[in-house]
C-alpha positions in Angstrom: 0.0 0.0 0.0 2.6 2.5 1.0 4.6 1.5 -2.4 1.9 2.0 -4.4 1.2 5.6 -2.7 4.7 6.6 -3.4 4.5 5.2 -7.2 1.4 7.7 -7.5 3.0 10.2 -6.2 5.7 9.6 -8.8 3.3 9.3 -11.7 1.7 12.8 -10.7 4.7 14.9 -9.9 4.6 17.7 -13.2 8.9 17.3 -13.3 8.5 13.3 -14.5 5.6 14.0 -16.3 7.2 16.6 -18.1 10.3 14.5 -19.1 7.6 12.3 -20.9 6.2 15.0 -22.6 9.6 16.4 -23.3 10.6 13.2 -25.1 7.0 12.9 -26.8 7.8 16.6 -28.1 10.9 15.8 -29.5 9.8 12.7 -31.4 7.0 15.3 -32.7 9.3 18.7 -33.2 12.7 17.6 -33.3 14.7 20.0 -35.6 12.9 22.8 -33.5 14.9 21.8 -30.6 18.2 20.3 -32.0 21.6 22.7 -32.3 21.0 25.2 -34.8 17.7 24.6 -34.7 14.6 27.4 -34.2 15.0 27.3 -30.4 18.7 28.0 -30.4 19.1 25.8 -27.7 23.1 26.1 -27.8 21.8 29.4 -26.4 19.4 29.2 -24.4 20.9 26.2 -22.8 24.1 27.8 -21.8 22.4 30.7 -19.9 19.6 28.4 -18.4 22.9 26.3 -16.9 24.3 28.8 -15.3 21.0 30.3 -14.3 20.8 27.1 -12.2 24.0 26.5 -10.8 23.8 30.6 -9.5 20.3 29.7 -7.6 22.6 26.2 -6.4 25.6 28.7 -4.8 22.7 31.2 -3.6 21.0 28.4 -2.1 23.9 26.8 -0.7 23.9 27.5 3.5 27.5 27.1 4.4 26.3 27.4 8.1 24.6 24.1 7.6 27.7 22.7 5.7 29.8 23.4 8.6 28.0 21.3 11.0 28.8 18.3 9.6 32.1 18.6 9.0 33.2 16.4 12.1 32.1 13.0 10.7 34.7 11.9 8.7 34.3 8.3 8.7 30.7 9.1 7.3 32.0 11.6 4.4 33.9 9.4 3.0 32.2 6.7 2.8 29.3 8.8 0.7 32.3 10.1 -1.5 33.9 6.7 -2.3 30.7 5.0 -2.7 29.5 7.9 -5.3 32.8 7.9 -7.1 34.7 5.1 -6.7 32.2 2.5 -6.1 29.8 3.3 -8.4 32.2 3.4 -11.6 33.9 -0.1 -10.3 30.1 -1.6 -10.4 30.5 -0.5 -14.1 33.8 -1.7 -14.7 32.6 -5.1 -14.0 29.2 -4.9 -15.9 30.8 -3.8 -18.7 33.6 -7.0 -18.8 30.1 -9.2 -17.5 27.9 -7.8 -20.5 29.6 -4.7 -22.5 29.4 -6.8 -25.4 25.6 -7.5 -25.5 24.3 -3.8 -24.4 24.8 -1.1 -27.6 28.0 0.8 -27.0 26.0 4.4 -26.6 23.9 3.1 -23.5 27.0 1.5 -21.7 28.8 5.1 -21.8 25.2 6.7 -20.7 25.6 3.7 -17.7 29.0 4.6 -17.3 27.6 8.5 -16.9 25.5 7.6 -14.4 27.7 5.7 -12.3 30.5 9.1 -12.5 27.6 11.5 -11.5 27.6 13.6 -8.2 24.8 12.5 -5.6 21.8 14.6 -5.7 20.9 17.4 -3.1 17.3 18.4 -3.0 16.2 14.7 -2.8 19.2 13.5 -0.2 18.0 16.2 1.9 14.5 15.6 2.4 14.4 12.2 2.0 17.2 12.3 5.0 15.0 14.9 6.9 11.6 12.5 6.6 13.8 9.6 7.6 15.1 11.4 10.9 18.7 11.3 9.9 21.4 13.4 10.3 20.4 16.2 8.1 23.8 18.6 8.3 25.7 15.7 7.5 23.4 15.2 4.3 23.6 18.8 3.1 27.6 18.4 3.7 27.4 15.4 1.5 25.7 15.9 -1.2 27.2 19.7 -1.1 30.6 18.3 -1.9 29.9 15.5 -4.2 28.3 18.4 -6.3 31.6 20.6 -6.3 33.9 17.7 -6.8 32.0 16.1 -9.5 32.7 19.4 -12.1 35.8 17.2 -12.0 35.8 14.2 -10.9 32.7 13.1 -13.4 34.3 14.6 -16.9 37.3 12.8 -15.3 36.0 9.6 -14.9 34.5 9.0 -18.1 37.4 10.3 -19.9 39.3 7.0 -18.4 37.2 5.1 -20.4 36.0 6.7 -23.8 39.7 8.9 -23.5 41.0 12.4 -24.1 41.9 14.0 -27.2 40.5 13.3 -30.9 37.8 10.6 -30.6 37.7 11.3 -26.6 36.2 14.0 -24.7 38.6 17.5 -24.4 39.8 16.9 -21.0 41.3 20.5 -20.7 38.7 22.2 -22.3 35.9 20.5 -20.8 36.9 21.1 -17.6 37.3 25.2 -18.6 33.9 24.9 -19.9 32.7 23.2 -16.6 34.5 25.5 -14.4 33.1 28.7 -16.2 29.6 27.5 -17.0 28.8 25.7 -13.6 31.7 26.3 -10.5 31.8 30.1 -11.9 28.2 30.4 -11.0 28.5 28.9 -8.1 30.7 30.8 -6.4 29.4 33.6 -7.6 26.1 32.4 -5.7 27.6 31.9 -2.5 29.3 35.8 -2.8 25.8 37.1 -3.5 24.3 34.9 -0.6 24.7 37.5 1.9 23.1 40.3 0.1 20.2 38.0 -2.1 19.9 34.7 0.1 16.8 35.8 2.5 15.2 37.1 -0.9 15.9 33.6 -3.0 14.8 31.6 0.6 11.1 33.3 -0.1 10.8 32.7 -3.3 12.4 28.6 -3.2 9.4 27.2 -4.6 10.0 29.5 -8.3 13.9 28.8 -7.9 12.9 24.8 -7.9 10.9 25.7 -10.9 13.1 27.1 -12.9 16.0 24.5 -11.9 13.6 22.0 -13.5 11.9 23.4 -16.6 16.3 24.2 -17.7 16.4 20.3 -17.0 13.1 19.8 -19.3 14.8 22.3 -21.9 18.3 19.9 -21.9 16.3 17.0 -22.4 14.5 18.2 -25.2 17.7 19.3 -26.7 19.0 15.9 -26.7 16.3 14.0 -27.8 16.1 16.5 -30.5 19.8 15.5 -32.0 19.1 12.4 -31.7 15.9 12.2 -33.8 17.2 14.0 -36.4 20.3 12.0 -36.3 18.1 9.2 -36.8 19.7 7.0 -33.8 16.4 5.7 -32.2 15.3 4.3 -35.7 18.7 2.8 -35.2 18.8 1.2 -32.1 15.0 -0.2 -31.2 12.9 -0.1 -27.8 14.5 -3.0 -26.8 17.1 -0.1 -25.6 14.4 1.3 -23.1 13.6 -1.9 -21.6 17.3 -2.9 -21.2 17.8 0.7 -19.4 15.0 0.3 -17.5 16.4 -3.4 -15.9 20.3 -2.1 -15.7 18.8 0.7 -13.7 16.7 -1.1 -11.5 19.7 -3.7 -10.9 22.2 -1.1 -10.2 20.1 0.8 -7.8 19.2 -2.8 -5.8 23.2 -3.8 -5.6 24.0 0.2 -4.4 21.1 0.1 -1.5 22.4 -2.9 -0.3 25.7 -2.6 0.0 25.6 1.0 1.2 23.3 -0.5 4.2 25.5 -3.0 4.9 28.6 -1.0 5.0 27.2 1.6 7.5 26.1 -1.2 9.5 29.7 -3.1 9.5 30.8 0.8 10.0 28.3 1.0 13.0 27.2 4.0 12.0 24.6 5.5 14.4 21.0 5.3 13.3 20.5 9.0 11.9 24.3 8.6 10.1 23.2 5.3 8.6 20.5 6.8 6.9 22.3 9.7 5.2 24.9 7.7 4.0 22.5 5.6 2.3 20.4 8.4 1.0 23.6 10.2 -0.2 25.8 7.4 -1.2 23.0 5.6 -3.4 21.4 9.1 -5.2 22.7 10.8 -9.0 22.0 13.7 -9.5 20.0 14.4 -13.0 19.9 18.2 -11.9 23.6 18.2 -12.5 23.9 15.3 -14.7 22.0 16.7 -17.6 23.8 20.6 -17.9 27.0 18.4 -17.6 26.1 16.5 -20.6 25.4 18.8 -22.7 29.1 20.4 -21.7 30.9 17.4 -21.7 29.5 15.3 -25.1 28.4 18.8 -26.6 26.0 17.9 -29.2 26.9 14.5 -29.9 23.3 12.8 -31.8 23.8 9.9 -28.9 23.1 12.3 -25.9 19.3 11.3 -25.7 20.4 7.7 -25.3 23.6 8.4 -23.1 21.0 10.6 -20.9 18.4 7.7 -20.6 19.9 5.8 -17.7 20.3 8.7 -15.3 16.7 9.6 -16.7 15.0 6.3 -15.6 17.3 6.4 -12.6 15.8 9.2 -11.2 12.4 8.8 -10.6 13.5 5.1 -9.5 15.7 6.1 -6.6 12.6 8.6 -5.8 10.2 5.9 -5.6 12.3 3.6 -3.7 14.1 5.6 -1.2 10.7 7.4 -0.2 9.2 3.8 1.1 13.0 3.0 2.7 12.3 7.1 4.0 9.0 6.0 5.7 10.7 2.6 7.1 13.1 4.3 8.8 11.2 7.0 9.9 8.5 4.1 11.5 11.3 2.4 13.1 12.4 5.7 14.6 9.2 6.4 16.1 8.9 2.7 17.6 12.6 3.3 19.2 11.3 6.9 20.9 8.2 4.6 22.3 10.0 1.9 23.2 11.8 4.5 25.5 9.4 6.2 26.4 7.5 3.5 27.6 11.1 2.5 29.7 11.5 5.8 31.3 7.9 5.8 32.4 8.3 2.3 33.6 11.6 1.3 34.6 11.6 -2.0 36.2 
C-alpha cells in the first residue's frame, strides 16, 4: 500500500511527467529543438545552466555545511561510494555484458555511475527519515563541487581524451566557467540575495527543473534527427529500464550494509544511504550537454540517469517511511522505559 502511494505520487509529480512530454515533443518537433535549430538551444541552454548552478551557490547554506564537518568516517564513505564504487560496479558490468548492451547506452551507464549525488532529494528524504540532516547537506554539497571534476574525469578513463575522446582541458574550462563560476558567484551574493531567494524557493525549484526539461528536449532532439532511435530499437528502453533497477538494488544494499559493518549511528546510517545511493539528474543533464556537446547519442547516453531518477525517488521514499516508523517505535519503546523502569 505504501509503495503503491509513493509510485502515485511519482506518476503525478509535473517534473516526471514533463520529461515524458519532453521526449513525446521531441519525437514530434525535433529539428525545433536540435543545435541550430529554431530554439537556439546552444543558447538558451548555456544561460539556463548557469542560471541554475547561480540559484545552487545562492542556495547553498554554508552554516549548515559546517555542522557536519566532524564525521569523517561518514564523508567518506558517501564520496567513495558515489565515485569510486559506483564506476567499479560499471567496470565489471561492462567486462560481465559490454558486449551485449549497444556501446551508446554503456557510456550513458557509465555516466551515471561518474555522477555527483543529488541534493534536494538526499536532503528531504534524510529529513523525513530522521537522519542526520547537516551531514546530508555536507554530502551531497561536496559530491556536487567535486563532480565538475571528478565526473568529466572519470568518463574520460574510459571513452579517453583527445581526438575521438572527450577535451579533458577544455571540458573542464567549460565546466569551471559554465557551472563552478556560477556557483561561487552564488555563494558571494548569498549575503546580500539569500533571505530574498529563501522566499521565493518554490520558483527557484521551478526554474532548476523546466532548464532540465529544456536539456532533455535538446538531446532528444539531435538524436531524432540524427536518426539513432530508428537505429537502435525499444529494446534499448527496456534494457535501461532493468540495468537501472539492478544497479540501484546492488547500491542500496551494500551501502546498508557497510554503514552497518561501520556501525554507523541510526541518523548517520541513513544519510549515507540516501547520499551514497542518489545521482543527481539536476547536475547530470547541464553536464552532458558540456561534456559530449552535441553528440546525436546524448538522448540515449541521458536515458539511464533519466529512468534512474524517478526510480531512486520511488524507492528511497518507502525506505524514508521505514526508517522514519522504526524511529518512532525506538522513541516509544523509550518512552514506555522511562515511564516504567523496572
Amino acid at each position: 500500500m505504501h509503495a503503491f502511494k509513493h509510485l502515485k505520487r511519482a506518476v503525478t509529480d509535473w517534473f516526471l511527467c514533463g520529461m515524458l512530454i519532453a521526449t513525446l515533443l521531441a519525437y514530434v518537433f525535433p529539428t525545433f529543438g536540435a543545435t541550430g535549430g529554431g530554439m537556439h538551444a546552444e543558447y538558451v541552454i548555456n544561460i539556463g545552466v548557469f542560471l541554475v548552478f547561480f540559484l545552487h551557490g545562492v542556495n547553498l547554506s554554508s552554516e549548515q555545511i559546517s555542522h557536519g564537518l566532524k564525521n569523517w568516517k561518514l564523508h567518506l564513505m558517501v564520496q567513495t561510494f558515489t565515485f569510486a564504487v559506483f564506476p567499479l560496479i560499471w567496470l565489471l558490468s561492462d567486462k560481465l555484458l559490454g558486449s551485449h548492451i549497444p556501446s551508446l547506452l554503456m557510456l550513458g551507464f557509465l555516466y551515471l555511475c561518474a555522477l555527483p549525488s543529488t541534493i534536494s532529494s538526499s536532503v528531504a528524504l534524510t529529513g523525513s527519515a530522521g537522519g542526520n540532516v547537516p551531514a546530508a547537506i555536507l554530502n551531497a554539497s561536496l559530491s556536487s563541487v567535486l563532480g565538475i571534476f571528478l565526473t568529466p574525469l572519470l568518463v574520460s578513463f574510459v571513452v579517453g581524451s583527445g581526438a575521438g575522446g572527450i577535451e579533458l582541458g577544455a571540458t573542464l574550462l567549460d565546466l569551471c566557467a559554465m557551472l563552478l563560476l556560477p556557483l561561487v558567484l552564488g555563494q558571494l551574493l548569498r549575503p546580500f540575495l539569500g533571505k530574498f531567494f529563501a522566499r521565493h524557493k518554490r520558483y527557484t525549484n521551478i526554474a532548476d527543473k523546466l532548464v532540465i526539461l529544456l536539456l532533455v528536449y535538446s538531446a532528444f532532439c539531435n538524436s531524432m534527427v540524427s536518426g539513432m532511435w530508428r537505429q537502435q530499437g525499444n529494446s534499448v528502453i527496456l534494457t535501461a529500464l532493468i540495468g537501472s533497477a539492478m544497479l540501484l538494488a546492488v547500491i542500496l544494499w551494500t551501502t546498508t550494509r557497510t554503514a552497518r559493518a561501520l556501525k554507523f549511528s541510526p541518523a548517520d546510517e541513513i544519510a549515507a544511504v540516501f547520499c551514497a545511493s542518489k545521482k543527481s539528474l539536476a547536475a547530470g543533464a547541464p553536464m552532458a550537454a558540456l561534456i559530449f556537446g552535441a553528440n546525436p547519442g546524448l538522448g540515449l547516453i541521458l536515458l539511464p540517469i533519466m529512468i534512474y531518477h524517478p526510480l531512486q525517488l520511488i524507492v528511497c521514499s518507502v525506505m524514508a517511511e521505514g526508517y522514519a516508523n522504526r524511529n518512532r517505535e525506538l522513541a516509544a519503546q523509550q518512552r514506555a522505559t522511562l515511564l516504567n523502569p523496572q
